[in-house]
N, C-alpha and C positions, 0 to 999 in steps of 0.2 A: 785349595787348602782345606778346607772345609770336609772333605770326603776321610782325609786324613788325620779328624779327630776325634780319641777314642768315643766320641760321646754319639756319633754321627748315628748309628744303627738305633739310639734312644731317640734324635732328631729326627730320624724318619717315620719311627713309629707312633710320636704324636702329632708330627702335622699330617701324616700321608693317610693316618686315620683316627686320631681324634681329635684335626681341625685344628689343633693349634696356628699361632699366628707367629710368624718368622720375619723378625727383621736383618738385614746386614748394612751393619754401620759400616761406612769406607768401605762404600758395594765397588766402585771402580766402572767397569763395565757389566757385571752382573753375572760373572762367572760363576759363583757360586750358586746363585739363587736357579741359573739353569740347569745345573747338575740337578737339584731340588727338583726340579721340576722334569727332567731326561728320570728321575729314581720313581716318580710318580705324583710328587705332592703335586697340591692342587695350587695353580696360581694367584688366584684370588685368594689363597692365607699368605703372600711372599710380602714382602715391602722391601725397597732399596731405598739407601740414606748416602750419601756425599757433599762436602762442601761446595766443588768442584763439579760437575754435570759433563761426565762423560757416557752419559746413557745412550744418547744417536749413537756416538762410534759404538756401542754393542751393538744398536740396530744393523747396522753395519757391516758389520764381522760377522752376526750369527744370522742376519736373514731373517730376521723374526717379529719385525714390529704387528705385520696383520696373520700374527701365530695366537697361538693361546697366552703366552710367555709376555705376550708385546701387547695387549688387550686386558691382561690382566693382573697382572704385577705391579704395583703403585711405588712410584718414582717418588722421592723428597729431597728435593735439594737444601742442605738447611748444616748449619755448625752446629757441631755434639759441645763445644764447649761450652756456646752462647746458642743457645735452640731455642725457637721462637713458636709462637703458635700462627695459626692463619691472620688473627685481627691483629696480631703484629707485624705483619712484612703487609710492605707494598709492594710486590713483586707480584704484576700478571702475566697471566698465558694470552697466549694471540687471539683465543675469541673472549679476555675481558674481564674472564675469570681470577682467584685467586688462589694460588697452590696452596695447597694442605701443606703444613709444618713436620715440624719431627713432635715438641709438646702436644699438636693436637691428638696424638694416638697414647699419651699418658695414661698407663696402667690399663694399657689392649694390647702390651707384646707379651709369649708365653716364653722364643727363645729370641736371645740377642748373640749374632754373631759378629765381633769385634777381629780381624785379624789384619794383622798388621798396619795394624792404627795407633795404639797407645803408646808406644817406644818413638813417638815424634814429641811428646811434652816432656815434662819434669815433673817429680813427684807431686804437686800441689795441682800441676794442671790435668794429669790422670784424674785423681782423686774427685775434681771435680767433673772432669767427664762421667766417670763411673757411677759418679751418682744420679747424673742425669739418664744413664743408662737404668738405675734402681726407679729412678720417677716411670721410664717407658714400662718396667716390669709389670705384668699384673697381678702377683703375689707370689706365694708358696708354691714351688715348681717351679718356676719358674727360672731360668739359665739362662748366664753369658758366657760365652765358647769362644776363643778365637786361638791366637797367636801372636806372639811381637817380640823380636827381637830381644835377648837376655843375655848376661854375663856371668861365666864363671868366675871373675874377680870382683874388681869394684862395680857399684853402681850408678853412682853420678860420672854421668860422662860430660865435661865439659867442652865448650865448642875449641875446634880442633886439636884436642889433647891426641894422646900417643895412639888411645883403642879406637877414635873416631877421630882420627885427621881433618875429614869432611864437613863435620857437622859443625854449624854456622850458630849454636843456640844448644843451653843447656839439654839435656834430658836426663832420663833415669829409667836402665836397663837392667828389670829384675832378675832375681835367683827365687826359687818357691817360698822361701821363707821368707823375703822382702813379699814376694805377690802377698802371701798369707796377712803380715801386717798389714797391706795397705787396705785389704777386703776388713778386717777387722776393725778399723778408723773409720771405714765406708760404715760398716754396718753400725756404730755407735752414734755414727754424725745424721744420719736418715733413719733410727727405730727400727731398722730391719735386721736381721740373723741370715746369716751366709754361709756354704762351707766352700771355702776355695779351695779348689786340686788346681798342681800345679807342675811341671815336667820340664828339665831344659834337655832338648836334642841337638847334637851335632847336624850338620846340613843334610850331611851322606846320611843320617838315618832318615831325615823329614824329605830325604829323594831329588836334594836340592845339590847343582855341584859344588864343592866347598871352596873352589878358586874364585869363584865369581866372587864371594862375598871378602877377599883377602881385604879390603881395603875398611873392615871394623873391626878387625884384630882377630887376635889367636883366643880372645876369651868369650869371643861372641858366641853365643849360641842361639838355637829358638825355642823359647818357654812356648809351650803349650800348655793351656789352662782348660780348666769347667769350673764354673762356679752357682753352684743352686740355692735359689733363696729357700730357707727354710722358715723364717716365717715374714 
């Protein structure tokens, strides 16, 4: 997903050469962070974040734990809603150690890739992700990029209403001028200044087949965002 937003060719030309630091929130198995790294970035600026630890099955799949990719790329298994730093998890690794958190890299990230993560809350629990995504920022320049399901209609979607039959639990599926407010409540509630861009596509344009997704309705689409902190 990541290759396919507009911002990508601005994301490669600050980590691939001026070092920036690249996280992706709901990394999954780390698809994207490898493409980062197949374009040429360097993987010691990459970080992966999920609640969930599906990082072995990438080993897995790509072959690459003793690559550069598998050596160097730092794994965080940790909740974006509730993110913890090291001295708060008791969670060790097998020689005794203790993983690094998502808080502990507070204000060391330059770009945050979110996609297809936030269309799983409700507005209130975005909101509070996003901010915690503002605390990982490390100032001015710095950007959240991803994607997440949106709606050309309403936007509260309620568990199993008509546009989402499926869903077990509120959420809230923006249009760019809902994205827009909610970055502007972000930016007042944390002293920071943002400009959110924001874009809803059809499937068939973002390359996805539109049958697959029949089952969230005719008004679903995918917002595509960039959003740069400007101060």
């Amino acid at each position: 997903m990541l290759p396919l937003n507009p911002a990508y060719p601005f994301i490669l030309e600050r980590v691939r050469n001026e070092g920036a630091n690249f996280i992706d929130v709901g990394c999954f198995v780390g698809q994207d962070l490898r493409r980062l790294v197949f374009d040429g970035c360097p993987p010691s600026s990459l970080f992966g974040c999920d609640i969930v630890n599906h990082w072995d099955v990438g080993f897995e799949f790509y072959r690459d734990k003793d690559r550069p990719f598998g050596k160097n790329v730092k794994y965080i298994e940790d909740d974006m809603l509730h993110p913890k730093t090291k001295n708060q998890s008791n969670e060790e690794t097998l020689d005794g150690d203790v993983d690094m958190k998502l808080m502990d890299w507070k204000g060391q990230m330059d770009i945050i890739n979110a996609a297809l993560v936030l269309h799983h809350w409700n507005w209130d629990d975005q909101v509070a992700v996003c901010k915690n995504l503002v605390r990982l920022s490390r100032g001015p320049e710095s950007m959240i990029v991803g994607c997440q399901i949106g709606s050309t209609g309403k936007n509260v979607m309620e568990p199993h209403c008509e546009e989402n039959p499926y869903g077990t639990f509120q959420t809230y599926w923006h249009n760019p001028e809902t994205w827009k407010s909610m970055w502007a409540v972000i930016a007042e509630e944390t002293g920071t200044k943002w400009e959110a861009k924001a874009e809803l596509k059809t499937f068939d344009q973002i390359g996805w087949r539109a049958s697959d997704w029949w089952y969230i309705g005719a008004c679903s689409r995918v917002l595509q965002f960039v959003v740069k902190r400007l101060e």
